[in-house]
MISE-772018 format. One record per residue (C-alpha): x, y, z; residue in one letter; residue number from 1. Coordinates in steps of 0.05 Angstrom, whole numbers, plus 5000, padded with zeros to 4 digits. Layout:
@xx=X, yy=Y, zz=Z, resn=A, resi=NUM;
...
! end
This chain:
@xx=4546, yy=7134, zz=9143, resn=X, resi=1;
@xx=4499, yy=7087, zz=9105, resn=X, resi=2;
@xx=4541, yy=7031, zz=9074, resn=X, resi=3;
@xx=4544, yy=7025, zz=9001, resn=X, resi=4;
@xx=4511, yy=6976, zz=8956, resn=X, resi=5;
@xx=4561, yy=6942, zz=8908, resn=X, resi=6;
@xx=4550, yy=6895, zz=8851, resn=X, resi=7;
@xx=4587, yy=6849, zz=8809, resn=X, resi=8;
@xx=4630, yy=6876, zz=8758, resn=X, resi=9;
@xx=4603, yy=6875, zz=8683, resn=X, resi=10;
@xx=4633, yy=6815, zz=8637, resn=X, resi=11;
@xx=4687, yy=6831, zz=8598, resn=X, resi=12;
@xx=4646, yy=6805, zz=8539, resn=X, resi=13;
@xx=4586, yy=6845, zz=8547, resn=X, resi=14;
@xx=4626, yy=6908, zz=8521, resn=X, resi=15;
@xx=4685, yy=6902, zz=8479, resn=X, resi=16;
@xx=4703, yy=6978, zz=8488, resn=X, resi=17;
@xx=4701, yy=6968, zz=8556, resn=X, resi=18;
@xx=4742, yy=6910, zz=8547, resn=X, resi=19;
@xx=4795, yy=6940, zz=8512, resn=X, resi=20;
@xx=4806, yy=6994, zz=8557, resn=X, resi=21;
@xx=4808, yy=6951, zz=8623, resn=X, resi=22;
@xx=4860, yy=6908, zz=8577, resn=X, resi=23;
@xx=4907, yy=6964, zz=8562, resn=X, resi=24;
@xx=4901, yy=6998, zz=8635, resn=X, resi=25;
@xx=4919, yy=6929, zz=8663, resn=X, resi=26;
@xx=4980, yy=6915, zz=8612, resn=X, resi=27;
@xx=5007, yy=6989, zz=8633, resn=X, resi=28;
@xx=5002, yy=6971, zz=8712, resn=X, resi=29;
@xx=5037, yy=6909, zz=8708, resn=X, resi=30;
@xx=5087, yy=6920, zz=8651, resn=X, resi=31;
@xx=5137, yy=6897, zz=8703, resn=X, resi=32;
@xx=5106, yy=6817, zz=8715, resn=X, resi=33;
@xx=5080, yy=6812, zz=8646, resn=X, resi=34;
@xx=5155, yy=6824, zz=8616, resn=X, resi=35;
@xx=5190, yy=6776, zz=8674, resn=X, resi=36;
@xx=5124, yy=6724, zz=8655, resn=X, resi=37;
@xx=5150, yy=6719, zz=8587, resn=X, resi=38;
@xx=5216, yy=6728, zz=8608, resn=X, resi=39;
@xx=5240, yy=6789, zz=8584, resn=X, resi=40;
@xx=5253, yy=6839, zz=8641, resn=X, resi=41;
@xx=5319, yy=6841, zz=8666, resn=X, resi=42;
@xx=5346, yy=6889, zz=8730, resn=X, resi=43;
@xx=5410, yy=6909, zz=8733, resn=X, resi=44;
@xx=5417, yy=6905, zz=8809, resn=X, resi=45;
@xx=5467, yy=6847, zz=8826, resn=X, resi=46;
@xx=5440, yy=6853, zz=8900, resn=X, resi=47;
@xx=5398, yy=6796, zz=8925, resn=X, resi=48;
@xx=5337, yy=6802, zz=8916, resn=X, resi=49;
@xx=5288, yy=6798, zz=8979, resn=X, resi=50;
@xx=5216, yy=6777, zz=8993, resn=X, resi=51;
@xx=5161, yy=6806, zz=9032, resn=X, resi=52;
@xx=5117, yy=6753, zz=9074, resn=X, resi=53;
@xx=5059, yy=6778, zz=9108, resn=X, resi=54;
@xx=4983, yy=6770, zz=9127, resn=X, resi=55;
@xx=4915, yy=6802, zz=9110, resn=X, resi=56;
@xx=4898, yy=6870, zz=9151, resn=X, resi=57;
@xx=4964, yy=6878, zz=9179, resn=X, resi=58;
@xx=4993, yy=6940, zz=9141, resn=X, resi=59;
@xx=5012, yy=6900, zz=9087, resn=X, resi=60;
@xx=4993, yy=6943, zz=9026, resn=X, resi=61;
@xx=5032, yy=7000, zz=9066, resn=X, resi=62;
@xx=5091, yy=6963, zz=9084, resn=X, resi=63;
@xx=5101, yy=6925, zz=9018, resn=X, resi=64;
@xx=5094, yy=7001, zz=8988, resn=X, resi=65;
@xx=5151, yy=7015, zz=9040, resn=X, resi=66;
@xx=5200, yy=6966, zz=9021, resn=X, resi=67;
@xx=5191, yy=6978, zz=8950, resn=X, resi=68;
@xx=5207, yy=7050, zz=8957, resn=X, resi=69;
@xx=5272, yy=7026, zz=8994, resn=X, resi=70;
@xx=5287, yy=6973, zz=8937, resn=X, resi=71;
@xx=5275, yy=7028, zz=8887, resn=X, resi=72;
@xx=5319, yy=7064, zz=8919, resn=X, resi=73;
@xx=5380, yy=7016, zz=8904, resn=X, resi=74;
@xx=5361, yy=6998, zz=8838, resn=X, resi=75;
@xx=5316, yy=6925, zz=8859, resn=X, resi=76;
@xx=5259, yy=6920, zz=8804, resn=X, resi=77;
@xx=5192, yy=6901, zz=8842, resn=X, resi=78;
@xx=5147, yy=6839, zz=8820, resn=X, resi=79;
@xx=5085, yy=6839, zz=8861, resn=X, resi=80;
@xx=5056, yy=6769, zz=8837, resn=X, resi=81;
@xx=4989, yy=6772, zz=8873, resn=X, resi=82;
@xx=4966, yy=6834, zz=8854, resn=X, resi=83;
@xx=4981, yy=6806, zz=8775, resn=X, resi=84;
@xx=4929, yy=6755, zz=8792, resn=X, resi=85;
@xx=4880, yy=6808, zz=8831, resn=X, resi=86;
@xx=4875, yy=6846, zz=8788, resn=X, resi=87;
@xx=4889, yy=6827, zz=8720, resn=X, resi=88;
@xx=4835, yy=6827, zz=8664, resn=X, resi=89;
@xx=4790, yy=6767, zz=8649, resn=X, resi=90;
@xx=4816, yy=6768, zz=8577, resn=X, resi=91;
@xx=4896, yy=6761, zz=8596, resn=X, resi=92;
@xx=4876, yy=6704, zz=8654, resn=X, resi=93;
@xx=4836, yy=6668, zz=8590, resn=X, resi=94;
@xx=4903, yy=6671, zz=8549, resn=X, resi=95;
@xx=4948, yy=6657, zz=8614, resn=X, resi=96;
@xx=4909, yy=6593, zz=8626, resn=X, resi=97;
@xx=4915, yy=6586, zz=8550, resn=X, resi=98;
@xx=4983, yy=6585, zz=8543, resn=X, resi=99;
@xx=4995, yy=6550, zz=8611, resn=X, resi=100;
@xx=5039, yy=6619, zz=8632, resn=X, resi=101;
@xx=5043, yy=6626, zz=8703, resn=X, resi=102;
@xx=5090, yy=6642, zz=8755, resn=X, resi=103;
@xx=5137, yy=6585, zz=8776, resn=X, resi=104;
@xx=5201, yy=6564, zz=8796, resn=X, resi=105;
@xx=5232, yy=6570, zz=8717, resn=X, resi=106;
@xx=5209, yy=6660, zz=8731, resn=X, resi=107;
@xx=5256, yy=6656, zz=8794, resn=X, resi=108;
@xx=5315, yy=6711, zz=8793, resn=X, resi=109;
@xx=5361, yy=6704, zz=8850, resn=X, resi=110;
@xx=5386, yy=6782, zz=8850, resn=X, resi=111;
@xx=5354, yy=6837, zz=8827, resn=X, resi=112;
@xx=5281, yy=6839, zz=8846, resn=X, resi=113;
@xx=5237, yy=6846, zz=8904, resn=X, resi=114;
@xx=5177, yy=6804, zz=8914, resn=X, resi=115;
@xx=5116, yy=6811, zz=8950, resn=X, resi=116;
@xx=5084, yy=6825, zz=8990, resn=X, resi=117;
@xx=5058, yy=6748, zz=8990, resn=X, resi=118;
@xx=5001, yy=6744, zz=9050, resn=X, resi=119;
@xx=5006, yy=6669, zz=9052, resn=X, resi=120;
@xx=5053, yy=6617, zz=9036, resn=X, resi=121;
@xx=4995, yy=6587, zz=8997, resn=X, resi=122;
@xx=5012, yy=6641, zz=8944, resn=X, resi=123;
@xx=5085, yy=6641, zz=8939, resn=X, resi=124;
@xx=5098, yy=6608, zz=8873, resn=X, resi=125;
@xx=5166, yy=6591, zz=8879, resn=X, resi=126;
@xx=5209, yy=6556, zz=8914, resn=X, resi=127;
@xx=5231, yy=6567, zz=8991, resn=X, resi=128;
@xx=5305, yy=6542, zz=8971, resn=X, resi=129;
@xx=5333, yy=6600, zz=8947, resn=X, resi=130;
@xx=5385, yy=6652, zz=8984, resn=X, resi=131;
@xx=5336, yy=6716, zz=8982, resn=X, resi=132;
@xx=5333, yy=6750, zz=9041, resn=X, resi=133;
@xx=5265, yy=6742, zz=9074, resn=X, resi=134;
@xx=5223, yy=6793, zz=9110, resn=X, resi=135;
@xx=5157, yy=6755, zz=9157, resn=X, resi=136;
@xx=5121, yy=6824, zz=9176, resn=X, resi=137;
@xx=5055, yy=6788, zz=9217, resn=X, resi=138;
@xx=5009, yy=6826, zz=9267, resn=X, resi=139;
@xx=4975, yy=6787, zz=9327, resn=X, resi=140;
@xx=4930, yy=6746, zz=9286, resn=X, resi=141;
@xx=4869, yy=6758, zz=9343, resn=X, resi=142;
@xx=4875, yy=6832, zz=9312, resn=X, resi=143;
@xx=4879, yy=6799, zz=9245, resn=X, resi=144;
@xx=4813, yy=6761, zz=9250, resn=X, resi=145;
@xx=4784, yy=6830, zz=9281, resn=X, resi=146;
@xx=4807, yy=6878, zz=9238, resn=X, resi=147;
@xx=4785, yy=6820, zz=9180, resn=X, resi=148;
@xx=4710, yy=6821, zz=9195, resn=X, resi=149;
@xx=4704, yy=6898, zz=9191, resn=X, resi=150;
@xx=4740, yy=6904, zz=9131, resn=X, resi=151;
@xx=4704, yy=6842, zz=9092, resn=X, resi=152;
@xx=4644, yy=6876, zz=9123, resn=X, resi=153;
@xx=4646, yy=6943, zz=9102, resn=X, resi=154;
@xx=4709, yy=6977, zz=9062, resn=X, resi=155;
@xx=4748, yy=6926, zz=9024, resn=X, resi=156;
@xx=4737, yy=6934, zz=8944, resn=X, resi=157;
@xx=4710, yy=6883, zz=8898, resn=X, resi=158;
@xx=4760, yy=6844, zz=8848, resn=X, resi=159;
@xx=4756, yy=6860, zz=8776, resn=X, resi=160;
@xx=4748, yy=6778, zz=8762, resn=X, resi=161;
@xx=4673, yy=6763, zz=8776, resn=X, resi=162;
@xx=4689, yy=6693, zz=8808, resn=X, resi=163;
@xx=4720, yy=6727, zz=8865, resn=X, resi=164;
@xx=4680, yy=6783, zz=8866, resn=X, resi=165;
@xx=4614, yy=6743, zz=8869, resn=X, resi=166;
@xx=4652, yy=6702, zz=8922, resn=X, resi=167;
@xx=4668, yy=6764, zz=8965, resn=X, resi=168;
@xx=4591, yy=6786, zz=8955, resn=X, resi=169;
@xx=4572, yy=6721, zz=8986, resn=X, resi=170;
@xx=4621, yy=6727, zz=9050, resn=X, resi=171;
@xx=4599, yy=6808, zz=9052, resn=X, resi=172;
@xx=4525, yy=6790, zz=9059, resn=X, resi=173;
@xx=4533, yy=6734, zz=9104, resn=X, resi=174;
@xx=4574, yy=6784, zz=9148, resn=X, resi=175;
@xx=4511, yy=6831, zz=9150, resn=X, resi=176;
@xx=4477, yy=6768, zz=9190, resn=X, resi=177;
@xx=4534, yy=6758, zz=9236, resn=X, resi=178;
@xx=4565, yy=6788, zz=9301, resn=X, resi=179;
@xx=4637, yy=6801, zz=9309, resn=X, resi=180;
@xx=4649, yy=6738, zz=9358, resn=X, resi=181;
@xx=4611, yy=6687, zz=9305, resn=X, resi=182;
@xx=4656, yy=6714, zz=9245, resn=X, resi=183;
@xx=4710, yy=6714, zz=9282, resn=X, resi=184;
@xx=4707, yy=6639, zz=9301, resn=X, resi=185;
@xx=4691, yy=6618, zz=9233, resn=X, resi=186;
@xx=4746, yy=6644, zz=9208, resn=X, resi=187;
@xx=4802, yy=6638, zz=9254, resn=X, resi=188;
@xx=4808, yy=6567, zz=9227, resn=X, resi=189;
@xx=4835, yy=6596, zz=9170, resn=X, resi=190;
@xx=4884, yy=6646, zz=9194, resn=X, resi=191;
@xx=4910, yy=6598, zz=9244, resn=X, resi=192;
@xx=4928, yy=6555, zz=9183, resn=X, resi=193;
@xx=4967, yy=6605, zz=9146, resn=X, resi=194;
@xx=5000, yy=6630, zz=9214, resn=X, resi=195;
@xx=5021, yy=6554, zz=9232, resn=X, resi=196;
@xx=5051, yy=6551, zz=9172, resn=X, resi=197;
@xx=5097, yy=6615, zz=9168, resn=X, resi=198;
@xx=5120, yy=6589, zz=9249, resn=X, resi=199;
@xx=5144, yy=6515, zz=9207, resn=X, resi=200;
@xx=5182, yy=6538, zz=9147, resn=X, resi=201;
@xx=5193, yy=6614, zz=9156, resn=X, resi=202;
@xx=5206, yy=6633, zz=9231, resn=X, resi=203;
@xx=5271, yy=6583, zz=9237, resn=X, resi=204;
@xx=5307, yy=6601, zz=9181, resn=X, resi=205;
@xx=5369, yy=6638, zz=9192, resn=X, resi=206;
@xx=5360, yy=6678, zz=9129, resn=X, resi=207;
@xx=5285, yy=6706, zz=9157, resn=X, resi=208;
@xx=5282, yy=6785, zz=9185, resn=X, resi=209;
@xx=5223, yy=6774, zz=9230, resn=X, resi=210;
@xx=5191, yy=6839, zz=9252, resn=X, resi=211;
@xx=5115, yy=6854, zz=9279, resn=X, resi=212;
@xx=5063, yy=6906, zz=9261, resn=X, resi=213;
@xx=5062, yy=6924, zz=9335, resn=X, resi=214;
@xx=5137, yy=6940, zz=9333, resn=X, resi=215;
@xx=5122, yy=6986, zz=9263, resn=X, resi=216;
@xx=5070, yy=7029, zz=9298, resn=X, resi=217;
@xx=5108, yy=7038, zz=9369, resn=X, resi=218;
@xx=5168, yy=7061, zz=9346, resn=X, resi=219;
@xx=5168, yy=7070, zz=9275, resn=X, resi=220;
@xx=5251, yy=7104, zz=9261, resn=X, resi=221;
@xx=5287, yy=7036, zz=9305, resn=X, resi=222;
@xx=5233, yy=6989, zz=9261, resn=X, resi=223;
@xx=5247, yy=7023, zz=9195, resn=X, resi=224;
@xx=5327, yy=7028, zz=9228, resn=X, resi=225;
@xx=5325, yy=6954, zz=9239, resn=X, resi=226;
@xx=5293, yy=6933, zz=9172, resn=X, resi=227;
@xx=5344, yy=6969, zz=9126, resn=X, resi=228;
@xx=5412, yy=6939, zz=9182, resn=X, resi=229;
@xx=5379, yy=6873, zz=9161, resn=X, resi=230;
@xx=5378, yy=6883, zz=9085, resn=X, resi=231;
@xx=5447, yy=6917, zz=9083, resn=X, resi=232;
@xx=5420, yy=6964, zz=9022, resn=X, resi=233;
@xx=5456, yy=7030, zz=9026, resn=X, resi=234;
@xx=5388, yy=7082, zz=9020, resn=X, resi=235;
@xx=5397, yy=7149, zz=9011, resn=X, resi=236;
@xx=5383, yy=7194, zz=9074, resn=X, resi=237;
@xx=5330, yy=7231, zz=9039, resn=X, resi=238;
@xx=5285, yy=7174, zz=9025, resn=X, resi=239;
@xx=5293, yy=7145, zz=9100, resn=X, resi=240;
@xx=5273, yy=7214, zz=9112, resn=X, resi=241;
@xx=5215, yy=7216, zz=9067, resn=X, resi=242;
@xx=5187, yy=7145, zz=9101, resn=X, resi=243;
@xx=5197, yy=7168, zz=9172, resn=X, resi=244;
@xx=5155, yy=7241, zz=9151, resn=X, resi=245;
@xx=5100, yy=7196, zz=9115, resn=X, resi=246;
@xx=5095, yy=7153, zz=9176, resn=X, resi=247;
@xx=5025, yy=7172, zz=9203, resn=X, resi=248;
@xx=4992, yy=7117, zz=9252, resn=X, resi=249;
@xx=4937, yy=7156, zz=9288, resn=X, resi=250;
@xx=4874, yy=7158, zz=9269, resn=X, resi=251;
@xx=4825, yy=7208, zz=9303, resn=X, resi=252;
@xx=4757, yy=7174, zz=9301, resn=X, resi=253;
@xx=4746, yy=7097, zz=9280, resn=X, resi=254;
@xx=4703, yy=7089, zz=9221, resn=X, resi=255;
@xx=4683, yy=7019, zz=9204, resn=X, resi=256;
@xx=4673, yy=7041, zz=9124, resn=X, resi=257;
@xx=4748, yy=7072, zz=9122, resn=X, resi=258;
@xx=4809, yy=7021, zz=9106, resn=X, resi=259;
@xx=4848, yy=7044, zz=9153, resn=X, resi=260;
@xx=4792, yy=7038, zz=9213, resn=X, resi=261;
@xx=4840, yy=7040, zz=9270, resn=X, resi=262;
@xx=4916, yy=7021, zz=9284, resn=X, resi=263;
@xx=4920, yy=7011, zz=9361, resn=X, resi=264;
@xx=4951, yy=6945, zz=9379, resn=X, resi=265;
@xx=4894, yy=6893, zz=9423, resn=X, resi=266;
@xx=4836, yy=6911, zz=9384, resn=X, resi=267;
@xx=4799, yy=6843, zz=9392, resn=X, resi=268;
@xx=4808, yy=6864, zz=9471, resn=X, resi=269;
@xx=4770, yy=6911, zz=9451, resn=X, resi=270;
@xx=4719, yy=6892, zz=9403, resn=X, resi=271;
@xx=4712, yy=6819, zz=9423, resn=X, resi=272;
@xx=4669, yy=6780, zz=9490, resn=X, resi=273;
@xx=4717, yy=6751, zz=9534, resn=X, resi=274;
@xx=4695, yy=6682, zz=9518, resn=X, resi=275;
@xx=4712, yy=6688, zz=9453, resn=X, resi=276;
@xx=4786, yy=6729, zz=9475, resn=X, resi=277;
@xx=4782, yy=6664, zz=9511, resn=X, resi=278;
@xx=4766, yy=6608, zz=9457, resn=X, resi=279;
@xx=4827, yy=6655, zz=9412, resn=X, resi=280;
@xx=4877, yy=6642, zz=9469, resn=X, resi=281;
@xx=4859, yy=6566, zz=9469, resn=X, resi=282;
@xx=4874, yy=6564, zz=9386, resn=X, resi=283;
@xx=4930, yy=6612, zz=9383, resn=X, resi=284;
@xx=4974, yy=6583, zz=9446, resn=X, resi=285;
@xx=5023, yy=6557, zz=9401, resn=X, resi=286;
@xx=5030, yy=6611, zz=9349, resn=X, resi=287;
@xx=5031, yy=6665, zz=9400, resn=X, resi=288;
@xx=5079, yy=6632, zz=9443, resn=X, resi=289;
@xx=5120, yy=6628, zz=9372, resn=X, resi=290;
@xx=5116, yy=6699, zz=9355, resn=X, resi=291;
@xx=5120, yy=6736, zz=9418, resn=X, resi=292;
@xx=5048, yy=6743, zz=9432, resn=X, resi=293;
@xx=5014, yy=6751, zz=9502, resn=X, resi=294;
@xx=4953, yy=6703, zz=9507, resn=X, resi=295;
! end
């Protein structure tokens, strides 16, 4: 399959029609974070409200899809802050930054809401203190970096904001240049930072529900089982039901241009030269003694 060419997306000011429409499509998808932004939305769940932390290319659109299903479910209101700031228009970031409106500590609801999913504590705008419950979903982060390079590489979309997409251009072309084990490297730098920090101020806390991709996609009824014991939300049978039908983790033939490319646990094993396996082992001791990790 030849890969596609992609471009940066045209400036918002170059076609006010265009403009307009992209405006109104992103007010009607977030509806939800532009109301609790100006601090209008209310839920009228009194349970307390939870938090999804999780990384890059480990599930996490599908899971935080999951767990907003089972929030629905019991009446929790989803905010899903980074996907505001993904994908919101270049004309409401130019009035955000305007009116200084952003999300901080004074947005915070303690019941009511689910947030997430975060895929770094680096964009968590709030405040750790709190009494959510907490959810740390994480995949072996030697997967991470593998499954990263194939999806910066060939299938993940450009943002809507040129700065980023220009900026995921760059790291796209420079990708065309480089092998597997030199991205890999280069990056794992960068995921060991994020992981490191998750271990220090998420894994200890008593209020934290850690669970692993690996455990998801082995034995997906106990994982989903487990998740919902830990939240204490009474779901309905049918939509426990409903997840465990939709719960498909085979693919039949990888393709590096699909998102889901494949889903099989110890894919740097796979993909990667065992001096580099062996340069990831050195780097991700700690982390992976942490999390439960073989290295």
């Amino acid at each position: 399959m030849p890969q596609k060419t992609e471009s940066l997306p045209p400036s918002p000011w170059s076609d006010p029609m265009r403009a307009l429409r992209n405006l109104r499509r992103f007010q009607r998808q977030a509806q939800n974070e532009i109301a609790f932004l100006r601090g209008t939305h209310r839920s009228r769940s009194m349970s307390r409200s939870v938090i999804l932390f999780t990384s890059w290319r480990s599930a996490s659109v599908y899971t935080g899809r999951l767990v907003e299903t089972l929030a629905s479910s019991v009446g929790l209101e989803h905010i899903n802050v980074e996907k505001y700031y993904y994908s919101r228009d270049p004309i409401t970031a130019a009035v955000d930054r305007l009116l200084r409106r952003d999300f901080d500590a004074n947005c915070w609801k303690s019941h009511g809401y689910y947030y997430g999913p975060f895929r770094s504590l680096e964009r968590f705008p709030f405040s750790l203190e709190n009494d959510a419950k907490k959810i740390l979903f994480l995949r072996d982060p030697r997967d991470v970096l593998t499954s990263s390079y194939f999806s910066s590489r060939y299938s993940h979309g450009l943002s809507r904001d040129r700065k980023l997409a220009r900026l995921q251009l760059e790291r796209r072309r420079k990708l065309e240049t480089q092998g597997v084990d030199e991205a890999v490297l280069e990056n794992a730098s960068n995921i060991l930072r994020h992981y490191t920090a998750y271990c220090s101020k998420l894994l200890s806390r008593p209020e934290v529900f850690f669970t692993k991709y690996e455990q998801m996609v082995a034995d997906f009824p106990s994982w989903l089982t487990g998740l919902i014991r830990y939240l204490e939300w009474d779901v309905p049978g049918e939509v426990v039901q409903q997840l465990s039908d939709r719960a498909d983790f085979k693919v039949k033939k990888e393709d590096v241009h699909a998102h889901k490319r494949q889903v099989v646990p110890g894919d740097h094993g796979r993909k990667l030269k065992p001096e580099t396996i062996h340069k990831l082992n050195e780097l991700f001791q700690e982390v992976c003694s942490k999390l439960g990790y073989p290295s």
